[in-house]
C-alpha positions in Angstrom: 48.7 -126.3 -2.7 48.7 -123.5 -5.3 51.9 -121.2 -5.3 50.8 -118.0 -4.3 54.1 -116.4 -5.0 53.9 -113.3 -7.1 56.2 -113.3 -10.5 59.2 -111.6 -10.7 58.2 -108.4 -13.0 61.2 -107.7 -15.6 60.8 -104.2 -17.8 62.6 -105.6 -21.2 64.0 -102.3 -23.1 65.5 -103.5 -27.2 64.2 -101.5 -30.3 64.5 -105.3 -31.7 60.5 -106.1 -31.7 61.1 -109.0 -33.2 63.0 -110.1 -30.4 61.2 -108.9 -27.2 58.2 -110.4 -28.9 60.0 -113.5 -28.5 61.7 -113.0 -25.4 58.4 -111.6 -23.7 56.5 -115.2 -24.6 59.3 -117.2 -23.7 60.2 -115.5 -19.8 56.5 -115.3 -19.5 56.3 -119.4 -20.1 59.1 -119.6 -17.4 56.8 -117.7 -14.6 57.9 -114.0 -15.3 55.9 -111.1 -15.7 57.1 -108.9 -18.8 56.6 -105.7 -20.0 58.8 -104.5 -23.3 59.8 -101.1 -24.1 61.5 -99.8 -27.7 63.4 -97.2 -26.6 65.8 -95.3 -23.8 63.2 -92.2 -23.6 60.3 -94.5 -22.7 62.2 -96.3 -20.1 63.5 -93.5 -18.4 60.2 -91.7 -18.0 58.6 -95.3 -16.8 61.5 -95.7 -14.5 61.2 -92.3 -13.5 57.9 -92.5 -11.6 57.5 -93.7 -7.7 58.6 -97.1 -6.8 55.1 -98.9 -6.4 53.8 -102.4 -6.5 53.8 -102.7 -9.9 57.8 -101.5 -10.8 59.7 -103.9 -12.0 61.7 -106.2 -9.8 64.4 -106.4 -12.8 65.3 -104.4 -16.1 67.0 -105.9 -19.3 68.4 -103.0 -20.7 70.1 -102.9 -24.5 72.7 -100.8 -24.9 72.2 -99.3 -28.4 68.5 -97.6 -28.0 67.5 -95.3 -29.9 66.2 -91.6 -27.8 68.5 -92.6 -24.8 71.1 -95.4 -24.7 71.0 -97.7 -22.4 74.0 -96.6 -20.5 72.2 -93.5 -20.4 69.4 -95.1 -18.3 71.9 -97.3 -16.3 73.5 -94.3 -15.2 69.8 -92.5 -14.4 69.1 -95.2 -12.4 71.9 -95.9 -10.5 71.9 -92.2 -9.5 68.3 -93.2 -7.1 67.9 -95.4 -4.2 65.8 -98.4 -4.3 66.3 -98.7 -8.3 66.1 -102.0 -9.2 68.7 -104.5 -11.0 69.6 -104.1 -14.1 71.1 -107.0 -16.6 72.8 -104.9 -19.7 72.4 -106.7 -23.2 75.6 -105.8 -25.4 77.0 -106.7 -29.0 79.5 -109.3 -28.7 82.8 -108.6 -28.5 81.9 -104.6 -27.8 84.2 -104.8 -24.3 83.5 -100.8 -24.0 80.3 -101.0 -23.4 80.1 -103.7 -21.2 83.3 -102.7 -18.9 81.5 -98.9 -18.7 78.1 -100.8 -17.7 79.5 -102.2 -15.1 81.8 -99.9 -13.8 78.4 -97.5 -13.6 76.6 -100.5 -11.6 75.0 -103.2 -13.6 74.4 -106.0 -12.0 75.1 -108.4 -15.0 75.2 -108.2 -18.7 75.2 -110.8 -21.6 76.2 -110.4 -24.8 74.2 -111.1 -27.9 72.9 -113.5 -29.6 72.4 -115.5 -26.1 70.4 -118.7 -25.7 67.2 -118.0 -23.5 68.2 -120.2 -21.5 71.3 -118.6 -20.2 68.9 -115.1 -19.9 66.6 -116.8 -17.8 69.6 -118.4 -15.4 71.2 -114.8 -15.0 68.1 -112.8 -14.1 67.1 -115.6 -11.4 70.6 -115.2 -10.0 70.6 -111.2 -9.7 66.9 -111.6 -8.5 68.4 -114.4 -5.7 71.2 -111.4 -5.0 68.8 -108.6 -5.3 66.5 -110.6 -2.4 69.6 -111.6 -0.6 70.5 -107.6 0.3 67.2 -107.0 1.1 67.1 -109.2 4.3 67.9 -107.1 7.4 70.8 -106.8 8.3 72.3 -104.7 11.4 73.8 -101.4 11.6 77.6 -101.0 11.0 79.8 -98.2 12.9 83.5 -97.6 12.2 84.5 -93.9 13.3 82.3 -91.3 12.0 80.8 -93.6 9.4 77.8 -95.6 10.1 75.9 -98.1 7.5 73.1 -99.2 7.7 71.9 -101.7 5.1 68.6 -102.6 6.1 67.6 -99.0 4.9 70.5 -98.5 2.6 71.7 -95.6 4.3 75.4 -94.3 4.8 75.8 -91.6 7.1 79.3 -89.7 7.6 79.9 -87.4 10.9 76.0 -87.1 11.2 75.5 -86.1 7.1 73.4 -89.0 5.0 75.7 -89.9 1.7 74.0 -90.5 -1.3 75.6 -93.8 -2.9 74.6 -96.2 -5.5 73.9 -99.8 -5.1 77.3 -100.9 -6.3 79.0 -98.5 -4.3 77.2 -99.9 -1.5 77.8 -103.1 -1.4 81.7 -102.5 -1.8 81.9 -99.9 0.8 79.4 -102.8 2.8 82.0 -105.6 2.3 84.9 -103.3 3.3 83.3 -102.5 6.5 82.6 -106.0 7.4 86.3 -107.0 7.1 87.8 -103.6 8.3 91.5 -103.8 9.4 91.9 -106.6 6.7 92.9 -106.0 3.1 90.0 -107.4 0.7 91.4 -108.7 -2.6 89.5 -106.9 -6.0 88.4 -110.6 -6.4 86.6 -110.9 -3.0 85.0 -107.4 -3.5 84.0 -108.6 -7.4 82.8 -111.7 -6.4 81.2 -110.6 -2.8 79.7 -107.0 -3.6 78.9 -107.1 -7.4 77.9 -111.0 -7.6 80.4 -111.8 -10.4 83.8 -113.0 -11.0 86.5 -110.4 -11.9 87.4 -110.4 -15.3 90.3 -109.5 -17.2 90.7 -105.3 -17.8 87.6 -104.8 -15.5 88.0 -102.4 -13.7 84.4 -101.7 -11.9 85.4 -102.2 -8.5 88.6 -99.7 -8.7 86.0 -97.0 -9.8 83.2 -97.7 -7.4 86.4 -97.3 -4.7 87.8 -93.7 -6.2 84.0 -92.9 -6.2 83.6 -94.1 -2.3 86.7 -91.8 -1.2 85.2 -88.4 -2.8 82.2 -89.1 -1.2 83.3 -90.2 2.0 85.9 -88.1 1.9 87.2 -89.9 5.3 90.7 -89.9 6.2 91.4 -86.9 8.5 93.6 -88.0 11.3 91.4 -90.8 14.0 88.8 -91.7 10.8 89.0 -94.6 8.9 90.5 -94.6 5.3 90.1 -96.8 2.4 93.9 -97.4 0.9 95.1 -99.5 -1.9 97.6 -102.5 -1.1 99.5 -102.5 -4.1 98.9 -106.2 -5.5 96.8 -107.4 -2.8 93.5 -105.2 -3.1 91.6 -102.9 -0.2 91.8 -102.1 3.1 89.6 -100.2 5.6 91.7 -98.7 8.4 90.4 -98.8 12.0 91.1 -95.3 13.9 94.2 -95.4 15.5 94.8 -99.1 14.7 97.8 -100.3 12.7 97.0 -102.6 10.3 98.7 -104.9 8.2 98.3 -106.6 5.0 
């Protein structure tokens, strides 16, 4: 029986012609639907119209563009719901640019020159992660704060809070083991779909980011706190817990 499965559509975005030439022949031999782009500008104002059928279920994204970089996109994106993924390219070696990607939210990055091979098994994997969220899921409560990731909506004392995927999925994970500390590993590994890595630091921003927008804490409301050493924790109202 024929496969009737749609392909996965990627939106590549290098000024290197030469190489999305190559790359667009190559994912499209491996069952991917590509369309390239040159530069930040372009991807922004493609990215910037309504989600429809034919958006792209992933973006490779350089870094250096020219008009906008890529970080510059990332962090467009990352600023709407229902963006999708996004794997960074970087230069090798540039640890700046790829610790500031994903402390804004990128899903995974790889740094060039890569074998296509090793492309190919990282956007399958975010796409598996990517599909993974989307199954429903119910409703959580803790206090005033309810989350709801079906929709991927956080609401706070009645108010809806706008948060990014990453933020999302950290704030998700900390709800589900509320009263427990969660290591910086665990919420690496379970909310961002990667192993920590030395200096990175994504998952301590996406937290500071999660307490101004929360802003939670008043006496009877749960509280995200730092364990010194050991990671996270999510109070429970009126509930002592312990590490």
């Amino acid at each position: 029986m024929k496969d009737t499965t749609p392909a996965p559509r990627l939106l590549l975005v290098d000024d290197d012609r030469e190489l999305t030439a190559m790359l667009q022949e190559y994912l499209g031999r491996e069952g991917f639907e590509v369309t390239t782009l040159h530069d930040g500008s372009a991807a922004l104002d493609r990215l910037g119209q309504p989600r429809a059928e034919a958006g792209p279920d992933l973006v490779v994204l350089d870094v250096m563009l020219p008009g906008r970089s890529g970080l510059d996109v990332l962090r467009a994106l990352r600023a709407r719901e229902n963006a999708p993924p996004v794997l960074m390219l970087t230069a090798r070696g540039d640890d700046v640019d790829r610790i500031v990607g994903l402390e804004l939210g990128a899903d995974d990055y790889l740094p060039k020159p890569f074998n296509p091979r090793e492309l190919v098994a990282r956007i399958r994997a975010v796409l598996r992660r990517a599909r993974d969220r989307r199954q429903p899921s119910e409703a959580l409560t803790l206090g005033p704060l309810r989350l709801d990731p079906a929709r991927h909506r956080a609401v706070v004392r009645g108010a809806a809070v706008e948060l990014t995927g990453a933020e999302f999925r950290v704030l998700e994970v900390l709800l589900r083991s509320a009263g427990q500390v969660v290591s910086r590993e665990q919420l690496t590994e379970q909310a961002l779909g990667r192993k920590l890595e030395l200096y990175d630091r994504s998952v301590d921003t996406h937290v500071s980011n999660l307490r101004r927008k929360l802003a939670l804490g008043a006496p009877d409301e749960p509280e995200i706190r730092g364990i010194r050493g050991a990671g996270y924790l999510l109070t429970r109202p009126g509930e002592e817990s312990q590490p």
